[in-house]
N, C-alpha and C positions, 0 to 999 in steps of 0.2 A: 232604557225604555224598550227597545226592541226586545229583551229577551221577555219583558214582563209580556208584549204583545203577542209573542209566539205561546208561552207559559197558556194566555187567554184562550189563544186560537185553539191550542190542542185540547184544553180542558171543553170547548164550546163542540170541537168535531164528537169527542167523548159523550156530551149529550145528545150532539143530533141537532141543535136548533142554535141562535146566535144566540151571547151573553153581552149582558147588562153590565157597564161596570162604572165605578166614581174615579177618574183620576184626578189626583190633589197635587199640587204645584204648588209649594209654603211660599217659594221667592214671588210668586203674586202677589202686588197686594189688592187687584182690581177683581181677576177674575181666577181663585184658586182652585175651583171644582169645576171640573168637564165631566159632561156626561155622555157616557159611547156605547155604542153596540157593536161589539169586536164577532164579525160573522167565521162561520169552519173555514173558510180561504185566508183569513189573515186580516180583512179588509175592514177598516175600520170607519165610522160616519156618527156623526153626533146625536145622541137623540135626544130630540127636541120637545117631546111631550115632559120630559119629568120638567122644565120651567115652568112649561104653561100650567103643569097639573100646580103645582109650589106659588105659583101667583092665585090661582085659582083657591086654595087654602090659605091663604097671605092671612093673616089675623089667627090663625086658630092656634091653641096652644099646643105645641111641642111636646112631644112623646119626653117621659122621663128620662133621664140621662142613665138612671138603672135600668130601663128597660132596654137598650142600644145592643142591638146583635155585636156581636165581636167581628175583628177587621183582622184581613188579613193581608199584610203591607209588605211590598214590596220595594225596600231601599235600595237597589242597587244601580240609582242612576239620581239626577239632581232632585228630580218630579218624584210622585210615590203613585202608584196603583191600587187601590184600596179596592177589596172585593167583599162586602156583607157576610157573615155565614151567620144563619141563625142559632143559638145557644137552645139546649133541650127545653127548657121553659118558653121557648119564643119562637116554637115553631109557627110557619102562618096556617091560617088557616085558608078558608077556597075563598073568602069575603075579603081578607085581611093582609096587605102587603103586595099583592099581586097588582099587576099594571098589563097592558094591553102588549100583545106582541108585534109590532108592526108586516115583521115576515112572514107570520105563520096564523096571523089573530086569534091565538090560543093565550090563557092567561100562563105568565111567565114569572116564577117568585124570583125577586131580585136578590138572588144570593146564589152564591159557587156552591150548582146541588152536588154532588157523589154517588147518585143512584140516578137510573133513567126512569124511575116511580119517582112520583110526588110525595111528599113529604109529608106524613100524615101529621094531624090533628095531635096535641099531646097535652093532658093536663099536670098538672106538680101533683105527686104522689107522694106518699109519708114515706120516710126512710125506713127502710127493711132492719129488721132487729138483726142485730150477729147474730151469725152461725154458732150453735155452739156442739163444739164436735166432741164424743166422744172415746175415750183412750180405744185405740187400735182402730181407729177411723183409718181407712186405704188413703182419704185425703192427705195424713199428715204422715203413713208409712214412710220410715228412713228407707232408702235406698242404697245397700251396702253397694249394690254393683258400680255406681260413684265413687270412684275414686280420691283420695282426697289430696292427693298431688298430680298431676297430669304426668303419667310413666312413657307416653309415646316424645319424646323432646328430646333434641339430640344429646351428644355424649356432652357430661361436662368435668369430668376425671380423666388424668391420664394425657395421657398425649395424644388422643383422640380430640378431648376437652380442652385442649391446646390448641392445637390447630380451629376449631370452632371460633376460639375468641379471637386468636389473633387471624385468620385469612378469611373469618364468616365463612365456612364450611358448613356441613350440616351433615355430618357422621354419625355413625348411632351409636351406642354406646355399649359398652362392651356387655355380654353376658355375667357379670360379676356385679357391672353397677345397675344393671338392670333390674339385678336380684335383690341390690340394694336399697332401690327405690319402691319394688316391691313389699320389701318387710318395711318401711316408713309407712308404704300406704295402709296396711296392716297396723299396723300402731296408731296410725289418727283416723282408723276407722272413727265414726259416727256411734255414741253408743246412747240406748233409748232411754237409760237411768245413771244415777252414781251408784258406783260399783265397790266392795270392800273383798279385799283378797287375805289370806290369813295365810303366811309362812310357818309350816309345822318340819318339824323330828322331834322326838324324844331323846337326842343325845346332845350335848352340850357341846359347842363348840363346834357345831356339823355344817358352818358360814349360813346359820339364819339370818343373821343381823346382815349379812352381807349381802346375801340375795337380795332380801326385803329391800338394803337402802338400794342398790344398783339397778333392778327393777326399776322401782322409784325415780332415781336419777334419770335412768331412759326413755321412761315417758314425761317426765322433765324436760328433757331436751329435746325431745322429738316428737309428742302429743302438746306438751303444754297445759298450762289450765291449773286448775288449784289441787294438788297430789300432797297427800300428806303420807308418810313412812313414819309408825308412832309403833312403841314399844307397853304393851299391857302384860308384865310377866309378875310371876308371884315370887321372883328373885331378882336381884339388878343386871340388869341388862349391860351391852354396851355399845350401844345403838348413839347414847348423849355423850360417852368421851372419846367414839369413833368421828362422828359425825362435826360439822362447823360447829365452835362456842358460838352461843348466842350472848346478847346483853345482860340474862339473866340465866339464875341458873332452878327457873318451876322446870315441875315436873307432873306427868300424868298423875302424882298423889293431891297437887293443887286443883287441877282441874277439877279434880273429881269434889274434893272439898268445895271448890265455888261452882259447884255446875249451877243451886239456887240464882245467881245471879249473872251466871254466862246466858244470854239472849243468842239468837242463831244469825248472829252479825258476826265479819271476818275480825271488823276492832275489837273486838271482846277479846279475842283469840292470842290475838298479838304479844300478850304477857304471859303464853304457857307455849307457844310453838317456835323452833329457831328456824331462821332462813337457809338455805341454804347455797347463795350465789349462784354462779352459772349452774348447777346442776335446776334451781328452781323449783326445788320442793320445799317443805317443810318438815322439820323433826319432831316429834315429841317424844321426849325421852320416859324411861320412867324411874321412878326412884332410887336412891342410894342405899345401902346398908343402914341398917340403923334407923330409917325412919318408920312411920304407924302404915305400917300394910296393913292392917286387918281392912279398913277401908277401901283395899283395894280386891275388890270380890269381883263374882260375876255378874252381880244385878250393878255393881258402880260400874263394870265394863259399859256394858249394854248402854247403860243413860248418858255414858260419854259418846260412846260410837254412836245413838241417835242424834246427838248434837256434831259432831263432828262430819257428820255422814250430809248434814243440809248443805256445809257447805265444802266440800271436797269431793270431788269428781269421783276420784280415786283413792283408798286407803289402801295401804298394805302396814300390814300386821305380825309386827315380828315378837311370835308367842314365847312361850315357855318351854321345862323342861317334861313336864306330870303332866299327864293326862286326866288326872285325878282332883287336879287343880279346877278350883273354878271360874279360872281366868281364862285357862286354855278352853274350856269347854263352850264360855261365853264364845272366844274369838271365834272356834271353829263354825258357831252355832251363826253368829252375823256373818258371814263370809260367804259370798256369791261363786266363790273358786275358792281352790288350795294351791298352793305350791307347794311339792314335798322336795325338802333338799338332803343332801348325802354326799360326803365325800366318799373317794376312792379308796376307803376304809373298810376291814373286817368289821368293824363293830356296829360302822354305819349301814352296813347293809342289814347286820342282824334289827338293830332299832328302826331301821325303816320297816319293818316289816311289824314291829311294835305298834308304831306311828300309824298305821292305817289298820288296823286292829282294832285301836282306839276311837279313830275317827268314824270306823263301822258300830263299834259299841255304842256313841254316843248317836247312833240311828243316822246317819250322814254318808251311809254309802253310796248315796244317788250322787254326789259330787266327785266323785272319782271321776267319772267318765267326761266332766269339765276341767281338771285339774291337770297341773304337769309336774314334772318330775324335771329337777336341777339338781345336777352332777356336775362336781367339782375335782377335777384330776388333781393330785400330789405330785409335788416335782420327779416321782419316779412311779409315775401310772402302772397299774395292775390290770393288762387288755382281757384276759379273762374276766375279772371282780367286773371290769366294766363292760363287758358283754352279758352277766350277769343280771345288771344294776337295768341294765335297757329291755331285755328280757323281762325280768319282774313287772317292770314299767306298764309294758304292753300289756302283760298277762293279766292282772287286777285292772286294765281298761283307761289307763291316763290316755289323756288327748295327744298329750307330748314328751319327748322327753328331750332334754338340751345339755349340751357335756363343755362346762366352760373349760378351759385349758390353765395350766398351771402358771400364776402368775405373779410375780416378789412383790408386786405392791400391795397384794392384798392378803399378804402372811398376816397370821391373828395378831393383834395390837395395835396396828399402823393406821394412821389415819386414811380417812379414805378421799383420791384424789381423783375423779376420773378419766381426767385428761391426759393422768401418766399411764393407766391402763393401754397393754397390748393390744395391738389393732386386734389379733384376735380373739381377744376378749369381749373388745367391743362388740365384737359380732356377733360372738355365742350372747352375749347380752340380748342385743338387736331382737336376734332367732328365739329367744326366751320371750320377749316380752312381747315379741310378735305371735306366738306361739297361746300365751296369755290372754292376750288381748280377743283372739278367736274364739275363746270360750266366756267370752264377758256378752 
């Protein structure tokens, strides 16, 4: 009770004049409302008018139970302290709720006011319709400069990130993991739409399928969210016998055949796309030898990727060999960025240079300058070809360019595992899809 009575005092010095208040006693059963005037000193005396006014009205009917200003109760001792505040509908008015002040004989609303003005007058008004905002409203602008991991927090790698958990230290963390949590922040940046990326070369074998799923994977593991890695080529791919078996074995030829009854639900989906376990993307492969590609064109791409594109964040797109194809042409044509890949090859360097030849022929030269370049070292790297390769890069105007390092598990045929991947693989990963990710 005393701290409610201090709580009173100081709310009543805040106004300037003494305060009104009901204290309620439940373990009464004779007399359980007092009524006080708790003054700015602390000093408290009963006041006697609200009886007499209450015998004085004895017979009149009772204000509705819905109309009852809200209580604001104070349990912290046997008794309870209850102080009126009036709800927006029920403000009083100057006629209406006010009683005489004995100290100051100025009318005094009986409720804990919050302003030293009177509390004006207020009718019920119609509810205001939504806002309704328009795309690129400043209200709903993302704010890249938010971060989406908090990078100031101390070290948690390393023996720095040791000592933290075990003595609560609070060390900072090294320059390496710093740089680490930087390229994550980078990768769950915020982005305004779903995005479709299309992995190009025109030379076979030049690790598209392997960018594409790794890519993929990394923002799997480290973005999240619905990421599909699907394969649209106008020869079989090996994206579906690199990648997990699924339960079944569709393929982007089914799809395309029941696109009539695939609705833009994720269940629809479920019987043409495979999971992919901890990586947390999805595959879609595409066909085998031997089946009816003619159905696989570039107006069947396009109506797939419209469907696909409602509900996947992210697509990447592990194309073909022909530029002349019109599968390739669809892909490059839905694609928000490129990734150009090349190994540390003569021959890849000459078809990279094909590859975006192509991509300018099909009027798509403005995406260079969003696009990046993935290079892939040979177990016995050529520092020239690859000083080259970054050179080029730069000169036709890529955003980026990123140099994975040579690595046995991902020799062509092997499935693809990414947890046995070389830490620095993961990295140039990391650095790629970070890299990516800036230009979405």
């Amino acid at each position: 009770m005393p701290e409610a009575i201090t709580y009173l005092a100081d709310t009543a010095k805040d106004l300037g004049r003494p305060l009104k208040v009901t204290a309620i006693d439940p373990s009464s059963p004779t007399n359980p409302e007092s009524f006080l005037i708790v003054d700015v000193d602390g000093s408290v005396v009963e006041d006697s008018s609200v009886r007499a006014k209450r015998a004085a009205r004895r017979g009149t009917p009772q204000a509705a139970k819905s109309g009852a200003p809200a209580r604001y109760s104070d349990t912290s001792s046997a008794g309870s302290v209850a102080v009126d505040v009036a709800t927006p509908d029920e403000y009083p008015t100057a006629k209406q709720g006010t009683v005489e002040d004995p100290a100051r004989n100025e009318p005094m609303v009986a409720a804990a006011e919050t302003e030293h003005e009177p509390l004006p007058s207020v009718t019920p008004a119609a509810v205001p319709a939504a806002i309704q905002v328009e795309p690129g409203d400043p209200r709903i602008r993302l704010r890249p400069e938010i971060p989406a991991e908090k990078a100031l927090t101390p070290a948690r790698e390393g023996w720095r990130g040791w000592m933290n958990a075990a003595f609560k230290t609070n060390l900072a963390p090294t320059a390496a993991e710093q740089a680490n949590r930087d390229r994550r922040c980078r990768i769950q940046r915020p982005l305004d739409s779903h995005r479709t990326v299309a992995v190009v070369q025109l030379k076979g074998g030049a690790t598209k399928t392997t960018v594409a799923y790794h890519l993929a994977a990394t923002y799997g593991r480290i973005r999240g969210g619905n990421i599909l890695a699907g394969e649209f080529n106008e020869n079989q791919g090996t994206l579906g016998e690199r990648a997990l078996a699924g339960s079944h074995d569709r393929t982007t030829l089914d799809l395309i055949r029941n696109l009539g009854s695939v609705t833009r639900r994720t269940s629809d989906l479920v019987r043409y796309v495979r999971p992919q376990g901890d990586d947390r993307i999805h595959v879609l492969a595409s066909p085998p030898e031997g089946a009816d590609r003619r159905r696989v064109d570039g107006n069947s791409v396009k109506a797939a990727h419209d469907v696909l594109l409602s509900l996947y964040s992210l697509i990447l797109l592990d194309t073909g060999n022909s530029a002349q194809a019109s599968t390739w042409r669809a892909a490059v044509d839905v694609a928000d960025s490129l990734v150009f890949v090349a190994q540390n090859k003569a021959d890849d360097c000459r078809l990279l240079e094909a590859t975006v030849e192509g991509v300018q022929a099909e009027g798509h030269g403005d995406k260079l300058s969003r696009s990046i370049l993935v290079v892939t070292n040979t177990a016995q790297p050529n520092a020239e070809r690859l000083a080259w390769l970054q050179e080029y890069g730069k000169a036709i105007g890529l955003a980026a360019i990123a140099v994975v390092p040579f690595d046995r598990s991902l020799q062509e045929g092997m499935a693809f595992n990414y947890d046995i991947l070389n830490p620095a693989t993961r990295h140039a990963y990391e650095s790629a899809t970070a890299d990516l990710t800036d230009q979405l």
